[in-house]
C-alpha positions in Angstrom: -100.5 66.2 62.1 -101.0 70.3 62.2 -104.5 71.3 63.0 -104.8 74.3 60.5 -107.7 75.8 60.9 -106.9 79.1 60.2 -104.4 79.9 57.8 -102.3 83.3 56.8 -101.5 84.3 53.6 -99.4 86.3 52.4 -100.1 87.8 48.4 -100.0 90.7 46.2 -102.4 94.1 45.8 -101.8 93.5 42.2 -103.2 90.8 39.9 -100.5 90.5 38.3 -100.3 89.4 34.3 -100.3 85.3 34.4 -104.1 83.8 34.7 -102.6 80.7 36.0 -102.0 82.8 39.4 -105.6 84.6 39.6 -106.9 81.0 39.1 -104.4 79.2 41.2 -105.6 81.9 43.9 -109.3 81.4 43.3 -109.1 77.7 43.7 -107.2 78.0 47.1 -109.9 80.3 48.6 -112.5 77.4 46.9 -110.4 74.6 49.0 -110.0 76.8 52.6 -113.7 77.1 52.7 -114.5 73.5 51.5 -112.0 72.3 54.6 -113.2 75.0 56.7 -110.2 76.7 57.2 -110.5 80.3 57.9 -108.3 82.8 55.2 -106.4 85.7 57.1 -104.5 87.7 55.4 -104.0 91.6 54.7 -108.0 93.1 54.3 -107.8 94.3 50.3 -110.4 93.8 48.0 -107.7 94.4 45.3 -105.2 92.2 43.7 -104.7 88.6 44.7 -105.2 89.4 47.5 -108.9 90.8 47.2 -109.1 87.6 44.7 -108.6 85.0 47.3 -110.6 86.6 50.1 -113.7 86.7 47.5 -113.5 82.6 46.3 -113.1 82.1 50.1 -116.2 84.3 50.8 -118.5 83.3 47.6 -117.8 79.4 48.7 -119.1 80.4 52.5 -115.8 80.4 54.3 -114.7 82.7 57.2 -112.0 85.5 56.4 -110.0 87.8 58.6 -108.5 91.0 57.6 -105.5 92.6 59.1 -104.5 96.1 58.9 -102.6 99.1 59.6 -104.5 101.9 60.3 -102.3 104.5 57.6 -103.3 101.6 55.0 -107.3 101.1 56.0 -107.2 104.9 54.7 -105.3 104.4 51.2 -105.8 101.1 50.2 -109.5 99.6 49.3 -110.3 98.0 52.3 -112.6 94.7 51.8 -115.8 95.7 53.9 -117.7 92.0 53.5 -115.2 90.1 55.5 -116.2 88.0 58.9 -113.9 90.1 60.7 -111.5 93.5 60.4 -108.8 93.5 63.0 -106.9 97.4 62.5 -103.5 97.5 64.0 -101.3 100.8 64.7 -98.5 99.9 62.5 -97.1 97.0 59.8 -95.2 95.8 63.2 -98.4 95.2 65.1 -99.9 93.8 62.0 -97.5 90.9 61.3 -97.5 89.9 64.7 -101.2 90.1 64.9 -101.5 88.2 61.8 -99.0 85.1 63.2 -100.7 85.1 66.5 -104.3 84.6 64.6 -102.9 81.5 62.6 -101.8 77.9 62.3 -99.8 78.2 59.3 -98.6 80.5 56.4 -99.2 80.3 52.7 -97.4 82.4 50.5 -98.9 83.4 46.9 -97.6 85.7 44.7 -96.7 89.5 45.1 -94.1 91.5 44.8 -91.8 93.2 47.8 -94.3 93.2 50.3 -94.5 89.7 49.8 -91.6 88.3 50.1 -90.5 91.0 53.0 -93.9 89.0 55.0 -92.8 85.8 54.1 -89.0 86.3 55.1 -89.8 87.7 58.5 -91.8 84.5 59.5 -89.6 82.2 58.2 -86.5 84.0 60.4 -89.1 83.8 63.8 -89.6 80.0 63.0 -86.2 79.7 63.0 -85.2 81.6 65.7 -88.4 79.4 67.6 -90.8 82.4 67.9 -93.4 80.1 66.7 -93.8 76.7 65.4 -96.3 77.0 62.2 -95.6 75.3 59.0 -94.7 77.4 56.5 -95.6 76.9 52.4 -95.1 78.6 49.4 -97.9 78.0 46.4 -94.9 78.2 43.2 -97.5 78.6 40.5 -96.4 78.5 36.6 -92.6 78.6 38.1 -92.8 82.1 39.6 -90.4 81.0 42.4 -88.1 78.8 40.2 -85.1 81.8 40.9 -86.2 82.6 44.3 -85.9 78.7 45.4 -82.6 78.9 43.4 -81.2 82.0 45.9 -82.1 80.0 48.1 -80.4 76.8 47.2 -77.2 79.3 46.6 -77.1 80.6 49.9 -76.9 76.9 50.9 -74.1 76.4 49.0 -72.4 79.5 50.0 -72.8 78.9 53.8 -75.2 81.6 54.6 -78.4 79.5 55.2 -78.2 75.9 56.3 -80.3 72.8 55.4 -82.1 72.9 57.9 -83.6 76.0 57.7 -84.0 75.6 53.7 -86.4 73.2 54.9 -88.7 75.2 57.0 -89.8 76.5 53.6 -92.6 74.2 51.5 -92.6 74.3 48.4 -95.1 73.3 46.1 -97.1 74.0 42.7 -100.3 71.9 43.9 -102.7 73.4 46.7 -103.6 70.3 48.2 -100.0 68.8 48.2 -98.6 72.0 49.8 -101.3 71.8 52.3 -100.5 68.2 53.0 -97.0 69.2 53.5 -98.0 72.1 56.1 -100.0 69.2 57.9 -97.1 66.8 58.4 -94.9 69.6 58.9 -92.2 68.7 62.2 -91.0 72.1 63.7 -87.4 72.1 64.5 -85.4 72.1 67.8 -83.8 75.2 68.5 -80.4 75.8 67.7 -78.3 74.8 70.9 -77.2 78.8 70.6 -80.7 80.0 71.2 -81.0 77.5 74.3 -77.6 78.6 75.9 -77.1 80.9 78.5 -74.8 83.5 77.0 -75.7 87.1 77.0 
């Protein structure tokens, strides 16, 4: 079993349109502070991101914020939060934000969303780190991105292994249960050889 006490996620600066989400993002925050897990993720007060970090906050949980400096200026930065870490660049703050956590959780967003969540599913598979990875698919939001996905299978471009590093699931606790019996993979006998 994964310990995960601290978790990242990965989630829009907007609401969005679709209640489901908000509330779907609400009751995560509710159930990270109920198991004590601690919430980082990228220091808004905005969007779902601001959304989660206050459900996590009003049910007395712990939340860290990562970001880049050029951002702490221009976006609304969430002042109440256990901690603040500020980083130089977006480079220093994804790394920062894997090296502070046991797993990932991807909510919904847009581009900056799924660029997070595609950079730390290529460093699990190229064994940078060895977190469990999940992917909260609320009111089918991810239906056609699980679908690419699936496609790229087919095509050759992304094997089934690596489609499975990504968990997928439209209930909290079940994706978390996934992340907990997660199994990293070996690495690729490529990665382990000694070609230059």
């Amino acid at each position: 079993m994964n310990n995960l006490d601290k978790i990242c996620v990965f989630c829009g600066s907007s609401e969005g349109n679709d209640l489901a989400i908000t509330e779907a993002a609400k009751k995560l925050g509710k159930i990270f502070a109920e198991r004590e897990i601690t919430l980082v993720y990228g220091a808004a007060k905005i969007g779902i991101m601001g959304i989660i970090a206050k459900s996590v906050l009003d049910n007395n949980g712990r939340v860290i914020g990562v970001i880049p400096n050029f951002l702490k200026k221009r976006e609304v930065v969430h002042l109440g939060l256990s901690k603040l870490i500020t980083t130089e660049n977006m480079h220093e703050r994804k790394l920062k934000m894997q090296e502070e956590s046991d797993g990932f959780i991807a909510l919904h967003g847009g581009l900056g969303t799924l660029e997070e969540l595609f950079e730390i599913i290529t460093w699990l598979q190229l064994g940078l780190h060895q977190k469990p990875i999940g992917l909260l698919n609320i009111n089918g939001f991810y239906d056609e991105l699980v679908k690419l996905l699936e496609t790229m299978v087919r095509k050759g471009f992304l094997s089934m292994d690596n489609y499975s590093l990504l968990l997928v699931d439209s209930n909290p606790e079940f994706l978390l249960k996934k992340m907990e019996e997660f199994k990293p993979p070996q690495l690729p006998k490529w990665l382990n050889s000694d070609r230059t």
